[in-house]
C-alpha positions as protocol buffer text, in pm:
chain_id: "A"
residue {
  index: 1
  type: UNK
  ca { x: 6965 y: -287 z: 2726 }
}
residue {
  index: 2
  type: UNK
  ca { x: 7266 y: -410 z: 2540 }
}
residue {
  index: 3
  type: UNK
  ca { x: 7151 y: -561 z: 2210 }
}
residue {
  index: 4
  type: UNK
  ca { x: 7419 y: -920 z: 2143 }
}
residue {
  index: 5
  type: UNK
  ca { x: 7640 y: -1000 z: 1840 }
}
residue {
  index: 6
  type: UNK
  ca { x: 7423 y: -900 z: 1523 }
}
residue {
  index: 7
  type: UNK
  ca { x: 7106 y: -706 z: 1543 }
}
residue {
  index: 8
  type: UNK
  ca { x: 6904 y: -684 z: 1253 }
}
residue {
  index: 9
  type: UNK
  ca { x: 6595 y: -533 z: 1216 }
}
residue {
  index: 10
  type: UNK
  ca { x: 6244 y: -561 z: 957 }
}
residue {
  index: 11
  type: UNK
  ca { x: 5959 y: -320 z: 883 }
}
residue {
  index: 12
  type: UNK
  ca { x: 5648 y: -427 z: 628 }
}
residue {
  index: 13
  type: UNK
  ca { x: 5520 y: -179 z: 402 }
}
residue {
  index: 14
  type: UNK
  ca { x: 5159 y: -245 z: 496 }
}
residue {
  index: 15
  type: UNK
  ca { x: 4901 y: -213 z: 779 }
}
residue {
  index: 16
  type: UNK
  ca { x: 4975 y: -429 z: 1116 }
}
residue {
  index: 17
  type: UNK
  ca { x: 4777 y: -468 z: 1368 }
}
residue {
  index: 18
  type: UNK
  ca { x: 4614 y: -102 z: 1393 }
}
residue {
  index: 19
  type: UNK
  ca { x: 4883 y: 59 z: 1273 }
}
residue {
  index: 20
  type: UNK
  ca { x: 4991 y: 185 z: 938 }
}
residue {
  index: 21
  type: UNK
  ca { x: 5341 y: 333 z: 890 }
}
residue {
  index: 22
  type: UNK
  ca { x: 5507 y: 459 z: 645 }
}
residue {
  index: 23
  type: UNK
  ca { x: 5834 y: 292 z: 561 }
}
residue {
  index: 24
  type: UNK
  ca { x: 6045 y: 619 z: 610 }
}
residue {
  index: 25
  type: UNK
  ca { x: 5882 y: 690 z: 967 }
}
residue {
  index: 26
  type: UNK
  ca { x: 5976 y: 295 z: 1066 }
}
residue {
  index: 27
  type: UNK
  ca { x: 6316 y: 381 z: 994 }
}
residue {
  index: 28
  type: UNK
  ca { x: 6300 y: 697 z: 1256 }
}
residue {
  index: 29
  type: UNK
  ca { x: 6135 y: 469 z: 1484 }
}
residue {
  index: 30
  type: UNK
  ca { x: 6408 y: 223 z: 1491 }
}
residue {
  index: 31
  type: UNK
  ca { x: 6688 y: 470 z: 1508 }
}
residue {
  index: 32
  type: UNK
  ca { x: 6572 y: 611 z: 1778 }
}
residue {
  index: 33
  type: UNK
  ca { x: 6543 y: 327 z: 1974 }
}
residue {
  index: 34
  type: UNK
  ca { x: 6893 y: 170 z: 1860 }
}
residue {
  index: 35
  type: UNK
  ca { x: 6993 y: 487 z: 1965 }
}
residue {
  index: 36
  type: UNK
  ca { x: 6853 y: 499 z: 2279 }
}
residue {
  index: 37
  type: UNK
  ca { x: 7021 y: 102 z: 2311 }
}
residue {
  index: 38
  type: UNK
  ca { x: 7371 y: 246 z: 2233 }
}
residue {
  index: 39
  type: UNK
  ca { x: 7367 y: 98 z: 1949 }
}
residue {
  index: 40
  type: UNK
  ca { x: 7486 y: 115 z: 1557 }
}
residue {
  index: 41
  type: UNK
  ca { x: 7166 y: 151 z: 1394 }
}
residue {
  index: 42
  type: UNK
  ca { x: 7147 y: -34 z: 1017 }
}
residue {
  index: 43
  type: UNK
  ca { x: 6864 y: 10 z: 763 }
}
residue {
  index: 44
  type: UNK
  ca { x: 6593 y: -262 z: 852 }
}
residue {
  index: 45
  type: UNK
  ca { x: 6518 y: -507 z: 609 }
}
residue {
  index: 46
  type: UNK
  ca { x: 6160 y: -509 z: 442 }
}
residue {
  index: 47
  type: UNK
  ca { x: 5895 y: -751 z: 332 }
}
residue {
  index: 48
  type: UNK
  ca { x: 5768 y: -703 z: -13 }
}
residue {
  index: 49
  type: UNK
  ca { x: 5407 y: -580 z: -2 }
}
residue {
  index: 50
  type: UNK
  ca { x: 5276 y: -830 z: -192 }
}
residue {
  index: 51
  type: UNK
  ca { x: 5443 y: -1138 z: 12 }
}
residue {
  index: 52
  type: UNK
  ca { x: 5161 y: -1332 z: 230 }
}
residue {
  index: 53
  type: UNK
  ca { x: 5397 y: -1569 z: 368 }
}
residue {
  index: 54
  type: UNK
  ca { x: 5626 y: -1342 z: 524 }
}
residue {
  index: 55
  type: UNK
  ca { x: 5911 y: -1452 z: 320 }
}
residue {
  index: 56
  type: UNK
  ca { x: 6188 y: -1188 z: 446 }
}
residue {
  index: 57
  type: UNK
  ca { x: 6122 y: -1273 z: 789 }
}
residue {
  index: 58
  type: UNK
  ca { x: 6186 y: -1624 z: 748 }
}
residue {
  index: 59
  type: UNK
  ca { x: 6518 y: -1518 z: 587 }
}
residue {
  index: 60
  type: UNK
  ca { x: 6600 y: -1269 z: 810 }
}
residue {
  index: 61
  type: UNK
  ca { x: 6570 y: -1555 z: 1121 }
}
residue {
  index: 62
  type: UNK
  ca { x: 6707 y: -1827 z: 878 }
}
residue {
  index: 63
  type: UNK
  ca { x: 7026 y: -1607 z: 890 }
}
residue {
  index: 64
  type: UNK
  ca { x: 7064 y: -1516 z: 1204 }
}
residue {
  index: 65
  type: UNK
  ca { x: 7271 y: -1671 z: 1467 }
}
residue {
  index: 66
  type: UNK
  ca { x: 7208 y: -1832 z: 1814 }
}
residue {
  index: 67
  type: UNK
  ca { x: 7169 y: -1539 z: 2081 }
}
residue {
  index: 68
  type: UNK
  ca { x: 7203 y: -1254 z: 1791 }
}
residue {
  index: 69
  type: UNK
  ca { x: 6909 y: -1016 z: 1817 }
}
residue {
  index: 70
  type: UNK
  ca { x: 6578 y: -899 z: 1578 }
}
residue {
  index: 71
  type: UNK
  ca { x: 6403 y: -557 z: 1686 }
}
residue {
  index: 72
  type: UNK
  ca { x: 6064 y: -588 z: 1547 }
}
residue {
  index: 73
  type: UNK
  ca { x: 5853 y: -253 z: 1594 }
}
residue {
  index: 74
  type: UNK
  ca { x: 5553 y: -473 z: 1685 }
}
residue {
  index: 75
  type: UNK
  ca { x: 5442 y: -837 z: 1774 }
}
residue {
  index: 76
  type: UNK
  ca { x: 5163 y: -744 z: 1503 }
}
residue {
  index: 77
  type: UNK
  ca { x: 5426 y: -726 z: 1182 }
}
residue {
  index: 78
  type: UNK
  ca { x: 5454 y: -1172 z: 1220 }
}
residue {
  index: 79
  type: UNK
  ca { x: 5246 y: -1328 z: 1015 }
}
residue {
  index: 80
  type: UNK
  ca { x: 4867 y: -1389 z: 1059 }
}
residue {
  index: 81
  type: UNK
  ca { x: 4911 y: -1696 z: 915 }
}
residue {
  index: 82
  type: UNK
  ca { x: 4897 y: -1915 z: 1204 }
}
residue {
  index: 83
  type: UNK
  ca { x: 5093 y: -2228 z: 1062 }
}
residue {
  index: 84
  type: UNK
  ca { x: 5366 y: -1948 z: 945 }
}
residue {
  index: 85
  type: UNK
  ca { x: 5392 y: -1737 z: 1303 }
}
residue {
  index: 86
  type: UNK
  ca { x: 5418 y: -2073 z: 1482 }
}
residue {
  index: 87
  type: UNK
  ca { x: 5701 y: -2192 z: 1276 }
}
residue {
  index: 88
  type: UNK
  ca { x: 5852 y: -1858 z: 1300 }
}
residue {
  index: 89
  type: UNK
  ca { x: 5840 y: -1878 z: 1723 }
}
residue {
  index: 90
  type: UNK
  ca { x: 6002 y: -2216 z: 1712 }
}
residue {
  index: 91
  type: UNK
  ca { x: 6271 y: -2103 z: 1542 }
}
residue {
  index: 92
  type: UNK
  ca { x: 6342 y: -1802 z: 1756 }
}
residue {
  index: 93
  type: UNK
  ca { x: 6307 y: -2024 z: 2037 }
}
residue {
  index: 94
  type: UNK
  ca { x: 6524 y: -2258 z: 1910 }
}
residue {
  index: 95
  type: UNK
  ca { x: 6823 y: -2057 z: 1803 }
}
residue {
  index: 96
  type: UNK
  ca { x: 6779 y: -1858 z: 2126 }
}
residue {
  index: 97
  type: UNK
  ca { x: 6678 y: -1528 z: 1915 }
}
residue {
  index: 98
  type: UNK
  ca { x: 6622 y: -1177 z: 2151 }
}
residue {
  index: 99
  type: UNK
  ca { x: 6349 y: -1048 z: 1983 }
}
residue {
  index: 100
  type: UNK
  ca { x: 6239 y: -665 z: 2104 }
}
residue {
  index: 101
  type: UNK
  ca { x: 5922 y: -580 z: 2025 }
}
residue {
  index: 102
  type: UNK
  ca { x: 5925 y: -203 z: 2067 }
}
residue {
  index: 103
  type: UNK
  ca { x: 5515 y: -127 z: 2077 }
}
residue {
  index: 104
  type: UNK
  ca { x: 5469 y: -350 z: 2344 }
}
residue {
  index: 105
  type: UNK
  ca { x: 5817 y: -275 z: 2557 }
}
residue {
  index: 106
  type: UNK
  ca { x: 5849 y: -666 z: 2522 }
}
residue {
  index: 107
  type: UNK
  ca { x: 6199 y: -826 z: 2484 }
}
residue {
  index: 108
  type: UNK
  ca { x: 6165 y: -1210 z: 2402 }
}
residue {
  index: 109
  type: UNK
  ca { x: 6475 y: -1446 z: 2489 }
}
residue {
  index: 110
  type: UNK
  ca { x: 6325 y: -1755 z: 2598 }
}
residue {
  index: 111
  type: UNK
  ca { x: 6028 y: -1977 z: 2542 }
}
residue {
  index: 112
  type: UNK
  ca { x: 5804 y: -1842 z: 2849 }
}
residue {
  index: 113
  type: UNK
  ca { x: 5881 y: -1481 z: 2663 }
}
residue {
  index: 114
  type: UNK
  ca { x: 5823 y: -1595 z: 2341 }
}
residue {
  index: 115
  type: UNK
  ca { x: 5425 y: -1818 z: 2475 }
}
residue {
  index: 116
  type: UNK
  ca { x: 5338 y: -1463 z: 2649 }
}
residue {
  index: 117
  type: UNK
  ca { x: 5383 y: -1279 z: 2306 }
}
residue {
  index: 118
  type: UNK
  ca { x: 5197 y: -1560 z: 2126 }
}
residue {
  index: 119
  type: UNK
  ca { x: 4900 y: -1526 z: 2379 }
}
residue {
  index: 120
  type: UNK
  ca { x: 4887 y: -1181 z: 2393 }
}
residue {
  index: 121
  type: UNK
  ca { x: 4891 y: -1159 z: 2005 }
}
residue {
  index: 122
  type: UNK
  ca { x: 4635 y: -1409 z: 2018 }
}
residue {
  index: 123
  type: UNK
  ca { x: 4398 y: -1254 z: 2292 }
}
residue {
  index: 124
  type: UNK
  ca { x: 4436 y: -880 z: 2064 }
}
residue {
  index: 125
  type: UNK
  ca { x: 4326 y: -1059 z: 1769 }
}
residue {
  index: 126
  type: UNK
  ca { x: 4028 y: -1272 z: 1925 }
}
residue {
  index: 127
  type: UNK
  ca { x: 3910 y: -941 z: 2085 }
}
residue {
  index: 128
  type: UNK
  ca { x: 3934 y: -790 z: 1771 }
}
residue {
  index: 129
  type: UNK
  ca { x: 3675 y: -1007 z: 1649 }
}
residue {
  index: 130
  type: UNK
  ca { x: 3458 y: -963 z: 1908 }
}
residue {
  index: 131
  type: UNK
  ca { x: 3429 y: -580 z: 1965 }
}
């Protein structure tokens, strides 16, 4: 897959979803798969561990440019905050972000992408709860 005009990608430096990473293992994570794209891989940017409101993120999509692209290792680094990851899809609906999130082998470019990401975030979560 061909990643478009800027690609940027973000880590967190704290448990998400059932995962907890290391910083320095993200990294190799993301190289490999910009490598595997063909493309230039670029140190990902990083949420400070003590941000609850996902801060970077919003930056990060704030800056970014219609059809430019944000590889996310998984749908479970967005916020839990469900006000915040809301806000966050309508923007990367809006400005026609291609989001890959690598865990899941998802790539989200449009808004029936983007809805199938929220609901399967949501389902994993409500299960969660209930196992």
């Amino acid at each position: 897959m061909k990643f478009h005009l800027k690609t940027v990608s973000y880590i967190v430096n704290k448990p998400f979803g059932r995962y907890y990473i290391p910083a320095r293992y993200q990294y190799v994570i993301l190289r490999d798969y910009f490598k595997n794209n063909n493309t230039l891989f670029s140190l990902p940017q990083g949420e400070p561990a003590f941000s609850k409101t996902s801060i970077r993120l919003r930056t990060i999509i704030k800056n970014l440019n219609r059809n430019d692209s944000l590889i996310l290792l998984s749908m479970y680094v967005l916020p839990e905050d469900n006000q915040i990851r809301n806000l966050i899809f309508k923007q990367l609906i809006k400005k026609k972000i291609i989001t890959h999130f690598i865990f899941e082998n998802i790539v989200a470019n449009n808004k029936k992408k983007y809805d199938k990401v929220l609901n399967l975030y949501k389902l994993n979560k409500f299960t969660k709860f209930n196992t």
